[in-house]
N, C-alpha and C positions, 0 to 999 in steps of 0.2 A: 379555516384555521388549523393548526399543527402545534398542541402544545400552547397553546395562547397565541400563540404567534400569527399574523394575518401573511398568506400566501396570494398574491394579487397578480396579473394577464399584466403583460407588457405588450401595448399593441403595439409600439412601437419597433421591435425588436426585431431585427434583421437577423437572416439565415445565414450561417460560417458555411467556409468553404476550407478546405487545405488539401496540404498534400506530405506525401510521406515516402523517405526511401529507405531502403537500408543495404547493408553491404556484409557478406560474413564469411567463414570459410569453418567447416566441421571437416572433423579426420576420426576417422574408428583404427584403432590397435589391437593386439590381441597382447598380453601379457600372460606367460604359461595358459592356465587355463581357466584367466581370466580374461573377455571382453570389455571394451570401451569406447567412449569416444570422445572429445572434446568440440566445443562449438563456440566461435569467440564472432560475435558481430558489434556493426558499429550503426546507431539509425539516427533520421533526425526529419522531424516532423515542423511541420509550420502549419498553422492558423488564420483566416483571415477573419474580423470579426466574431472571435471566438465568443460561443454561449456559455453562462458558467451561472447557477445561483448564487445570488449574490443581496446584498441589503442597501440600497439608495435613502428610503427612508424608514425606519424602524417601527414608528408609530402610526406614522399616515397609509403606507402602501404595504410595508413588509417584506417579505423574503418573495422574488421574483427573477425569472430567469433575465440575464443581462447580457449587453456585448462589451465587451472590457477591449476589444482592441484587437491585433497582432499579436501573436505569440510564437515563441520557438522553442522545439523539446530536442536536446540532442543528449545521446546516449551509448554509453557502451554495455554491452551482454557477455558475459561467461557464462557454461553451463558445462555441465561435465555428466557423466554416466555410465554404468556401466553393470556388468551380469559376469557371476562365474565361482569358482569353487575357492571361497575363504572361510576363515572360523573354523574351517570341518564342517561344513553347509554350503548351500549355494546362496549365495550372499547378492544385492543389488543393491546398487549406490546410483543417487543421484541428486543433484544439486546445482548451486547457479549463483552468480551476483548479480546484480544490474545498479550502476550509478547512471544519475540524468541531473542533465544541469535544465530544469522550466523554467523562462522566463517570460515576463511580457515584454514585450515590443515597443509598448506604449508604458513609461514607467517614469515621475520626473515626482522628486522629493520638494519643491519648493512649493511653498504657498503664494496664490497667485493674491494681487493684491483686490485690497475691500472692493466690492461690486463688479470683479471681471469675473467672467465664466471660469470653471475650473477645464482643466483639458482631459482629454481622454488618461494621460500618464498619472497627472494631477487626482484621480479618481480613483482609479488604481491602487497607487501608494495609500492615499487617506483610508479607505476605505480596508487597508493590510497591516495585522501586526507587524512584521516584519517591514524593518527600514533597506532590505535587500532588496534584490530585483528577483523573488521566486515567486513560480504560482502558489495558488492556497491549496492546501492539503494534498500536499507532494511527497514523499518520503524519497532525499536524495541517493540513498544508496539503501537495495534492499538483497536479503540472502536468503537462501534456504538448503539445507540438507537433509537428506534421506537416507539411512539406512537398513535393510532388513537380511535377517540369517534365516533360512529353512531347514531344519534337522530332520527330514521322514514328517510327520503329523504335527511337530511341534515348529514356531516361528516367533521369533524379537527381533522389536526394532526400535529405531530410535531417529529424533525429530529433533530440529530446529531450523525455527526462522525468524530472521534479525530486520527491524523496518527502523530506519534513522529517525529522529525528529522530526515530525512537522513543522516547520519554519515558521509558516505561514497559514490563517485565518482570518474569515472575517472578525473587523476588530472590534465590530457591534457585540460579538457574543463574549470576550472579555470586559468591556464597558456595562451591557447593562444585561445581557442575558443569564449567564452563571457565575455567580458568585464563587469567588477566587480561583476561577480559571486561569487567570494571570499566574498567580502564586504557583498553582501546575503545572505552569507550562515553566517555569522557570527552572524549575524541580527535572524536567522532562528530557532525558538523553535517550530516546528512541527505548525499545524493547527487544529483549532476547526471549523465546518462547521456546522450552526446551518440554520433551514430549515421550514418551514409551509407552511401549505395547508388547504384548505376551499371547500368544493365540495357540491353541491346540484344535485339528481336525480331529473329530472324533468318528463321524463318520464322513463317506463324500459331499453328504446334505447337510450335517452339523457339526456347527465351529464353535466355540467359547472360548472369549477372549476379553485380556484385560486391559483397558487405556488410562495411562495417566496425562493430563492436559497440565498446561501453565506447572509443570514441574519446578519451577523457580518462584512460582507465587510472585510473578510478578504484574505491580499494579499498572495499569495502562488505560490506556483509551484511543479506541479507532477514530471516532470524532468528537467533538465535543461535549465534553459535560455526560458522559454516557461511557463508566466505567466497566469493562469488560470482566469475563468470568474470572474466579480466584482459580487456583489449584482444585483439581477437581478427579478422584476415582472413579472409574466405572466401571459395570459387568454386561458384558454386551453377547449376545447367543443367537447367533444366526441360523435356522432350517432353511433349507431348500426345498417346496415340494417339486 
């Protein structure tokens, strides 16, 4: 058990297989006496009897790993980066997007009628909030940026990263597992996490430095029912021996 919840063997349960390619092209510049580079790729992944935990039946068997089918992930990458003398410091930037369309393979909205099997698609969908064709707990388009400035002993910098909604879940855990998880997720337009820090060397072996996390105080959740930290100060003092 996990939380009340029973976790049960699927003997049944056949081994996935796939395959993945990708295709991209990176260039470095130099800008005065600033460094860079750009890196833009394209990839796309397939599944055969993909494994996924998943819920069949909630009270008899539980949470158990499943094969839901076929699947295909296709994607595009930017990333960017770069080193060099901005601010009046030496400055390093780096960052990136990545959107991806997951879907399943096997994916069919209709209800099959009283006493026929459900299908592989059929199972899929029932078993997904989401009346789309996405996988569960995907975040379609995610970001992140980095910056930091070096002055001699002293450094700041500054953070974010942006993750879209989750589309999609198991629909057992808005049904009967957490209480007004629906009402959340309706609420739920993905999260922006904005971030600083302040660091002074003081000697080559000791640093003191200050982070601020969730600088926007904002409320979120990586998976369900499981709200992540608030806004949050810290004092952080690193020795070297």
């Amino acid at each position: 058990e996990f939380g009340g919840i029973l976790i049960s063997p699927n003997p049944s349960l056949e081994s996935e297989t796939g395959w993945s390619t990708e295709i991209g092209i990176k260039q470095g510049f130099q800008l005065g006496r600033f460094g860079a580079f750009v890196d833009f790729a394209g990839f796309l992944s397939e599944y055969q009897r993909m494994m996924e935990f998943g819920f069949e039946d909630l009270f008899r068997i539980g949470f158990q790993s499943l094969n839901v089918g076929d699947t295909r992930i296709r994607g595009l990458e930017f990333s960017f980066g770069g080193q060099g003398q901005l601010f009046g410091g030496t400055t390093n930037i780096l960052g990136g997007i990545t959107v991806i369309d997951p879907t399943f393979q096997d994916w069919d909205t209709n209800i099959p009628p009283a006493g026929d099997p459900r299908t592989q698609g059929q199972r899929n969908a029932e078993l997904s909030t989401s009346t789309e064709n996405i996988l569960k707990y995907r975040n379609r388009t995610s970001a992140k940026l980095d910056v930091e400035t070096v002055w001699g002993n002293f450094s700041f910098g500054l953070s974010g990263i942006y993750n879209s909604k989750v589309e999609n879940i198991d629909a057992i855990f808005e049904l009967f597992v957490v209480p007004m998880l629906a009402e959340w997720r309706e609420q739920d337009n993905g999260y922006l996490l904005a971030g600083a820090r302040a660091a002074y060397r003081i000697t080559d072996g000791f640093k003191v430095s200050l982070h601020l996390d969730n600088a926007l105080n904002q409320a979120y959740a990586t998976r369900p029912g499981l709200l992540a930290a608030p806004r949050s100060l810290s004092l952080r003092m690193d020795l070297k021996f």
